[in-house]
C-alpha positions in Angstrom: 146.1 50.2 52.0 142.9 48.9 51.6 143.3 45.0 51.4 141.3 42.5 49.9 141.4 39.3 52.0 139.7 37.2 49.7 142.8 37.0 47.6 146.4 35.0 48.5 148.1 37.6 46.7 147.0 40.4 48.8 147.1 39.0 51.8 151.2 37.8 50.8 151.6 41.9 49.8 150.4 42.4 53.5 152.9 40.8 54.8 155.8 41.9 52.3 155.1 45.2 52.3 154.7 45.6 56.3 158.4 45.1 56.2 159.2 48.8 54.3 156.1 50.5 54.8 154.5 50.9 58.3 151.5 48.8 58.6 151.6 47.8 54.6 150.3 51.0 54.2 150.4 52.4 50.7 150.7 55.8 50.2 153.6 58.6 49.1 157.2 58.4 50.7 158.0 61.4 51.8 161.1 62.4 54.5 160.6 59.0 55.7 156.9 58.9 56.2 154.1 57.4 54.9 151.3 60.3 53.5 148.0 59.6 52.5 146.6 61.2 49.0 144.4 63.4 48.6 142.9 62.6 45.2 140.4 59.7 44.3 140.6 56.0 44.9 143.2 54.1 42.7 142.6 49.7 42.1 146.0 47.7 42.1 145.1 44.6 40.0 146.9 41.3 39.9 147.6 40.5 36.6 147.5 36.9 37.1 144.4 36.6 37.8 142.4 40.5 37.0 141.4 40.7 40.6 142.2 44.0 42.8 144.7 43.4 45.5 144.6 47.1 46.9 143.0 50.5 46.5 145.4 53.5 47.9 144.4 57.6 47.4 146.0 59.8 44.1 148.6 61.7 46.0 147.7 65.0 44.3 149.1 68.8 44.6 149.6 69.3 48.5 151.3 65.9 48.9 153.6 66.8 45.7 154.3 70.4 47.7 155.3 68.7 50.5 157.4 65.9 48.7 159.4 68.9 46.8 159.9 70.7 49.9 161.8 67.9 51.4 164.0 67.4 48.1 165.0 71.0 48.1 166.4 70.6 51.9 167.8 67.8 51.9 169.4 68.4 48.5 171.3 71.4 50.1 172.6 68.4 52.3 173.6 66.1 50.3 175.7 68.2 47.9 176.9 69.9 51.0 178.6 66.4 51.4 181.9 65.2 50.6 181.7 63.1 47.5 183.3 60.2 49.0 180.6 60.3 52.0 177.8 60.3 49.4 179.8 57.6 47.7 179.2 55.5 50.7 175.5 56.2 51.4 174.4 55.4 47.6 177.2 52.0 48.0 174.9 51.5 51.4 171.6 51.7 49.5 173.0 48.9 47.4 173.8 46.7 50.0 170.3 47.0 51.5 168.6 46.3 47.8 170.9 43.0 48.4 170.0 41.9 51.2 165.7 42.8 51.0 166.3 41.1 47.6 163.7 37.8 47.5 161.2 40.3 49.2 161.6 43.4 46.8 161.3 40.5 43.7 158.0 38.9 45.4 156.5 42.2 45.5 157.3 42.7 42.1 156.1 39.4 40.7 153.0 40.0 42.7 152.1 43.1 41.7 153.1 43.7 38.6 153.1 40.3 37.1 156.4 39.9 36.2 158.2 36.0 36.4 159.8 35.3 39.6 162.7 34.7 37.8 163.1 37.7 35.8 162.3 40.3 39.2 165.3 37.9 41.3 168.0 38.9 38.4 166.3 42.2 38.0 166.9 43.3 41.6 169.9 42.2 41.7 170.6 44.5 38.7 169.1 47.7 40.7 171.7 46.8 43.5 174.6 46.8 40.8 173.3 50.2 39.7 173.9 51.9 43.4 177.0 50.1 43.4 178.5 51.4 40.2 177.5 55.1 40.9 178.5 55.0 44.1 182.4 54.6 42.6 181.2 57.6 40.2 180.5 59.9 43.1 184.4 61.3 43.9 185.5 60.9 39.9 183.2 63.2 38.6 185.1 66.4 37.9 185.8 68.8 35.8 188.7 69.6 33.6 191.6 72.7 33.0 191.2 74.7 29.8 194.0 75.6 28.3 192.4 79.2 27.1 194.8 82.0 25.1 194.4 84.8 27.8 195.6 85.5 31.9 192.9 83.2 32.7 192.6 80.2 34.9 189.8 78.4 33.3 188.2 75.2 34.4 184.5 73.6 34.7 182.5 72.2 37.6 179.6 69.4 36.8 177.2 70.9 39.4 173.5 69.2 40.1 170.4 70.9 38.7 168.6 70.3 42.0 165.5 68.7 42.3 164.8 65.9 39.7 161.3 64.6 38.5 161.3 61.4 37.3 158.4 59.5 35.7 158.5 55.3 35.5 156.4 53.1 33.8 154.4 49.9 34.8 156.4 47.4 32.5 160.1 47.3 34.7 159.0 49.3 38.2 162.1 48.5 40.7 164.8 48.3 37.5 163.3 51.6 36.3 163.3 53.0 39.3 166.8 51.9 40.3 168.0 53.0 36.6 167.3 56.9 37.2 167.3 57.3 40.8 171.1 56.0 41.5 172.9 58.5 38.8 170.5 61.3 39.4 172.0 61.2 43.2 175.6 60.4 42.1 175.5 64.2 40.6 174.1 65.4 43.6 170.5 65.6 43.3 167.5 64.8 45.1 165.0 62.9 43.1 161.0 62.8 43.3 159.8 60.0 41.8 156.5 59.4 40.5 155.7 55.6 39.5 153.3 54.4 37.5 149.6 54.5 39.1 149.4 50.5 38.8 152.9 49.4 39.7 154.0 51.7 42.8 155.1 49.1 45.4 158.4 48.3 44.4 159.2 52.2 44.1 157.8 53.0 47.4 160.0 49.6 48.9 163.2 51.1 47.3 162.5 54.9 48.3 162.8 53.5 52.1 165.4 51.7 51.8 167.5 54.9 50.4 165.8 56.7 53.2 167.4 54.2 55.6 170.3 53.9 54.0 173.9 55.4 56.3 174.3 58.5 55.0 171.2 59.0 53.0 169.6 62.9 54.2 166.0 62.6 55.0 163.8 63.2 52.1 166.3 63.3 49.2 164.6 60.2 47.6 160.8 60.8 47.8 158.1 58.7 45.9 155.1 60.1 44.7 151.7 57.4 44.5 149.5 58.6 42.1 147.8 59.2 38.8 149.7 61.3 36.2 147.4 63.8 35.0 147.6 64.8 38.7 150.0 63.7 40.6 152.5 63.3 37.3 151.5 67.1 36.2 151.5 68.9 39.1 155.1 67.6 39.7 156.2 68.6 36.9 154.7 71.8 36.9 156.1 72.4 40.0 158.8 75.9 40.4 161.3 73.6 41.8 161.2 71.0 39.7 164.7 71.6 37.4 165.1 69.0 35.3 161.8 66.1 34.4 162.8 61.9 33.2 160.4 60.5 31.9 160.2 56.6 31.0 157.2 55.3 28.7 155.4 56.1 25.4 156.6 58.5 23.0 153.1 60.1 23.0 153.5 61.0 26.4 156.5 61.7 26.3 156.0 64.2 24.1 153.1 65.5 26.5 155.8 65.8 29.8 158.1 67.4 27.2 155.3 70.2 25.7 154.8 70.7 29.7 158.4 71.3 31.2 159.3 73.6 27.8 156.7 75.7 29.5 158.3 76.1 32.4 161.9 76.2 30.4 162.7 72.8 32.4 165.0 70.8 30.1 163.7 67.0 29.4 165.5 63.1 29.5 163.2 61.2 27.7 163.5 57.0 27.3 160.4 56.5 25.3 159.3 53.4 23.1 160.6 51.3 20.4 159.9 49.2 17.3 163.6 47.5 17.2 164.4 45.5 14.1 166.3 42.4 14.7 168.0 41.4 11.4 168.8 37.7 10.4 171.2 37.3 7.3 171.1 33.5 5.9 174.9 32.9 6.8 174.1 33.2 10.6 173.8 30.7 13.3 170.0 30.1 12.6 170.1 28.3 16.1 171.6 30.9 18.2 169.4 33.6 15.8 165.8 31.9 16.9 166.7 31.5 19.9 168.1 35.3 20.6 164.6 36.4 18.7 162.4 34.3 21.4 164.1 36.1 24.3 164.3 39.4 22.0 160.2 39.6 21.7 158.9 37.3 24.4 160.4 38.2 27.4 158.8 39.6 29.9 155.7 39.2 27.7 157.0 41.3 24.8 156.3 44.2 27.5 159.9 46.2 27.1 160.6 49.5 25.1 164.1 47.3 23.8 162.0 44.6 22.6 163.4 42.7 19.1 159.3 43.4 17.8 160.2 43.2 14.0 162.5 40.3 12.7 163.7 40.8 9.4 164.7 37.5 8.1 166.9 36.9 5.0 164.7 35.6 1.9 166.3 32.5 1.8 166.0 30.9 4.9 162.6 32.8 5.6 160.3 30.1 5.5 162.6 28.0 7.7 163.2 30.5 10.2 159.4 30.9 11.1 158.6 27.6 11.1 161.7 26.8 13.2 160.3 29.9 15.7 156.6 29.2 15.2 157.5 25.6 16.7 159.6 27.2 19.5 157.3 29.4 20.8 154.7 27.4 21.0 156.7 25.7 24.0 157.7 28.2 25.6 156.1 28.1 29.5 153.7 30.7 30.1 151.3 30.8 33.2 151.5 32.1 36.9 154.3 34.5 37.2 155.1 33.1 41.0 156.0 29.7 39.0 159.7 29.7 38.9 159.3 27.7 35.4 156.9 30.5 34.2 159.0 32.0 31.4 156.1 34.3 30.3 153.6 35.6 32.7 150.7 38.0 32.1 150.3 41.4 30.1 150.5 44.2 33.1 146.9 45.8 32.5 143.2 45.1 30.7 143.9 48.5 28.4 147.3 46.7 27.4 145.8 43.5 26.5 143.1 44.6 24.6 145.5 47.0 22.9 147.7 43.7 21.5 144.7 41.7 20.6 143.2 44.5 18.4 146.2 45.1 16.8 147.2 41.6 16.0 143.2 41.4 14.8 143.8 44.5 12.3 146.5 42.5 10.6 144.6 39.3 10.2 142.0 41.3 8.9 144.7 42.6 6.5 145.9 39.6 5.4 148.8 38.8 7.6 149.0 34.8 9.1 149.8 33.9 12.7 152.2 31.1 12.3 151.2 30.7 16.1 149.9 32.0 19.0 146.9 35.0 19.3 144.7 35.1 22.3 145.1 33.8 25.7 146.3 30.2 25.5 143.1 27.5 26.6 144.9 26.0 29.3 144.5 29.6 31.3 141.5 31.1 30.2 139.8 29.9 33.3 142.1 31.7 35.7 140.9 35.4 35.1 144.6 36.0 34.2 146.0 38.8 31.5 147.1 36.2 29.2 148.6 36.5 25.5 150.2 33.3 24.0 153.8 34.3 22.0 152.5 35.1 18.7 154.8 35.0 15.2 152.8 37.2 12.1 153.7 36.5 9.2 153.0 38.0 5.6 152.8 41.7 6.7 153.4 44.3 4.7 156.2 47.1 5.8 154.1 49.7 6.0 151.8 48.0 8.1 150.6 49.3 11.8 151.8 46.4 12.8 154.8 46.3 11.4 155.2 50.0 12.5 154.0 51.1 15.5 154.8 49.8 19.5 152.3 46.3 20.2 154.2 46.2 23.9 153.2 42.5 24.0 154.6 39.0 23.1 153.8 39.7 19.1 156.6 39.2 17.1 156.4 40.7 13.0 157.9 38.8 10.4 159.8 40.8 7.2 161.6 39.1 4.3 164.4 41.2 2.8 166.6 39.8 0.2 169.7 42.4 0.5 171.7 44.4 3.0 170.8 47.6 1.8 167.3 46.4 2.1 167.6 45.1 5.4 168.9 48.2 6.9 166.0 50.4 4.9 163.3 48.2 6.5 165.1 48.8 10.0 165.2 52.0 9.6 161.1 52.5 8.0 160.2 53.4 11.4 160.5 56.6 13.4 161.7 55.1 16.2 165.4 54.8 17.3 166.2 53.0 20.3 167.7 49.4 19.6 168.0 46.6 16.7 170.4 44.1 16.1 172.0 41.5 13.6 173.1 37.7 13.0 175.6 36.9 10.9 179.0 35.6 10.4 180.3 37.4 8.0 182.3 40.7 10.5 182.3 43.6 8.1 179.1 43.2 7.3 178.1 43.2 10.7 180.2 46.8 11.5 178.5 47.9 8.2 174.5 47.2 9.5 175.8 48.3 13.1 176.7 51.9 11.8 173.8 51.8 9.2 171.1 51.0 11.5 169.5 54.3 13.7 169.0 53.0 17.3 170.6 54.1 20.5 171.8 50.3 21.3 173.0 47.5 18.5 173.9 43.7 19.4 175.7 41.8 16.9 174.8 38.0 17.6 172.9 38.7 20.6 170.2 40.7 21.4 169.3 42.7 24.8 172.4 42.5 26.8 172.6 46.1 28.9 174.7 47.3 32.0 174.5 50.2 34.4 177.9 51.0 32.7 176.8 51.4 29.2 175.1 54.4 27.6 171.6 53.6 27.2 168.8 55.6 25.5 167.0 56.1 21.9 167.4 58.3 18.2 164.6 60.2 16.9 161.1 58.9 18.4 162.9 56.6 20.7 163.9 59.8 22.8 166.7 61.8 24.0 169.3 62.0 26.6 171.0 58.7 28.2 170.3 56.9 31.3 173.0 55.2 32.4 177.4 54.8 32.0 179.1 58.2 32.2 176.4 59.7 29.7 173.8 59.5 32.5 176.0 61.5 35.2 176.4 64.0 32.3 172.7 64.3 31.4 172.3 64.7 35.2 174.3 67.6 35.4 174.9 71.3 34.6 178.7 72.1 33.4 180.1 75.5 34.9 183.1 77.5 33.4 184.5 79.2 36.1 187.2 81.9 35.0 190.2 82.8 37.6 192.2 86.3 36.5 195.9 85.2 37.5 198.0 88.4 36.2 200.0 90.3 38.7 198.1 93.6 36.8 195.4 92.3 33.9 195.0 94.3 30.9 191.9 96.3 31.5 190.9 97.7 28.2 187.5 99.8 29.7 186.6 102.3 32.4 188.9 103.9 35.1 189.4 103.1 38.4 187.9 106.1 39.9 
């Protein structure tokens, strides 16, 4: 790690990391050690305030070799194990999370600029997700077919071996912690590839699970690096059997044009433009407040986030004054501030993405009923800033109103029916989550099953658990990442076929 002393943050990183990695020293996990890269120099920036905190090396291919290596043996290892005994190592990985907690969030909030009290609940969250797989480990089983022949006929779930999984900068540890505990409930090993500017909490939790009771060396490796390198030649790689990938459709689609090559089957949780639907007989209270927390936390900066709020013709004008007034108090500043509510976009590239966007609707037409640009009070600070921001008087078929802004920017829609409602929610190709506030019940089952998104809240908005079945429709991806579904997409099934006749009817050749 090369450290900049000039800056508090990095110096605090020291410190914090020197407790999971020897010295502080960033580089790739691997079998419990600490590798250099071999590629070109990579900046870690602080988002709060744009200055670099560390520079590490791109992993690149003969780190990658060596990190796949290790899966494969210790893979052969670990579903070698009972499932109870590898129920017990992933339930000891959770209990380390737990009790490296504050750390693992400082890191987190340091690096990539998420609130200190969104990374506090969030690890918490990744320890939950080793706990609840850990129960999976001895239920996951086959089943007895009842089949019209001699046959005994029943199925093994068997792992595909060595998993590549891809995580993005926005949710590092929860990310992390949301693909690595199920892929090792089925009995894989996992190497994981972080993003490039958001790889300390990954490499934090890869030693813990190489610490963990239990845990074979080198079934959890992490890979620090650049993904048209490091990201490519993992998944390239003639081990690699199955590839997760977390992030933008585009790229997605990239990883996914990649494995086919290789005939490597795909998960793929990619982005979103969820439409969060207001119908005038709702709890307008409860709805603006749900919409805030929908679009502006974690600075708009999730693939769930509520980005489009269609809002019942009627109470329209109400609602976005009522919202434009909220969100204009909402705290937003340094992310190490427990009463920071909204901290700083993740990256420059990000940040300039959001403002041009929000610019191209102005230019448009569209009115910001608040918010746009970084707010005045932080301007000095060198910080990734972007007030919350409510646009108004966009048309549907506008980019904004359309595509991914990944930032606190919130679109505004009138709709005057249902049916209308659930046409505007659907006018994108994305898929992955939407919800809608009203009182009245059946309408609510109605939007719920008219709506295309992998997840729908009624009267809420962005409540998920390990245990549910999360993941997207159409541009929002396939394949789901956690609940039962996950152990399912983590597996092969088997049908294994057992002759039990005293002398089976053999219709072909002789017995010589």
């Amino acid at each position: 790690m090369a450290a900049h002393p000039q800056s508090e943050a990095a110096a605090r990183l020291d410190t914090l990391l020197a407790g999971f990695l020897p010295e502080g020293r960033i580089g790739s996990l691997v079998a419990g050690e600490v590798l250099d890269g071999r590629g070109g120099p990579l900046d870690l920036v602080n988002p709060a305030d744009g200055r670099v905190i560390a520079t590490y090396r791109d992993a690149g291919e003969p780190v990658v070799a060596a990190a796949m290596e290790a899966a494969r043996d210790a893979q052969r290892v670990w579903w070698g194990m009972t499932a109870a005994a590898r129920g017990r190592a992933l339930w000891a990985v959770g209990q380390l999370v737990r009790r490296h907690a504050a750390a693992l969030a400082e890191i987190e909030t340091l690096s990539a600029g998420k609130p200190i009290r969104d990374t506090r609940g969030e690890v918490v969250k990744v320890a939950e997700m080793f706990e609840y797989y850990a129960g999976w480990c001895d239920k996951l089983h086959g089943e007895v077919i009842p089949v019209p022949t001699s046959h005994l006929n029943y199925t093994r779930h068997e792992p595909f071996g060595t998993v590549v999984q891809i995580t993005p900068w926005n949710a590092p540890i929860f990310t992390a912690g949301w693909q690595i505990a199920p892929a090792l409930c089925a009995g894989n090993a996992v190497v994981l590839k972080p993003s490039e500017l958001t790889p300390l909490t990954s490499l934090a939790l890869g030693m813990l699970c190489d610490r963990a009771d239990g845990m074979p060396r080198g079934l959890v490796s992490v890979l620090a690096g650049a993904g048209p390198t490091t990201g490519a030649a993992a998944v390239g790689h003639p081990d690699t059997r199955l590839v997760v990938f977390v992030g933008s459709a585009q790229v997605g689609a990239e990883i996914a044009a990649a494995a086919a090559r290789h005939v490597v089957p795909c998960v793929l949780e990619l982005g979103g433009k969820s439409a969060n639907i207001v119908f005038a007989d709702a709890d307008l209270g409860r709805a603006i407040l749900g919409a805030q927390a929908a679009i502006f936390g974690g600075a708009g900066q999730s693939c769930v986030a509520g980005s489009r709020l269609l809002v019942q013709r009627t109470v329209h004008a109400e609602v976005v004054e009522r919202l434009a007034r909220a969100a204009a108090r909402i705290p937003i500043g340094a992310p190490t501030d427990p009463e920071t509510q909204i901290g700083p976009v993740n990256n420059r590239r990000q940040l300039d993405t959001i403002a041009s966007m929000v610019a191209a609707a102005q230019a448009s037409g569209a009115r910001l009923a608040t918010g746009g640009g970084c707010p005045e009070a932080l301007r000095g600070t060198g910080g990734l800033y972007y007030a919350p921001t409510v646009v108004d008087g966009v048309a549907p078929d506008a980019a904004i109103a359309r595509e991914e802004v990944f930032g606190p920017v919130l679109t505004v829609l009138p709709f005057d029916s249902e049916e209308e409602a659930v046409a505007l929610a659907n006018a994108t190709p994305y898929g992955l989550a939407g919800a809608v506030w009203t009182s009245e019940v059946g309408r609510a089952h109605r939007v719920a099953a008219g709506v295309r998104a992998g997840t729908f809240w009624v009267n809420g908005y962005k409540t998920i658990n390990v245990a549910s079945p999360f993941g997207g429709f159409g541009r929002s991806g396939f394949g789901r990442s956690s609940g039962r579904e996950a152990l399912m997409a983590y597996t092969q099934t088997k049908s294994v076929w057992v002759e039990t006749a005293a002398e089976p009817a053999v219709t072909f050749g002789y017995v010589g």
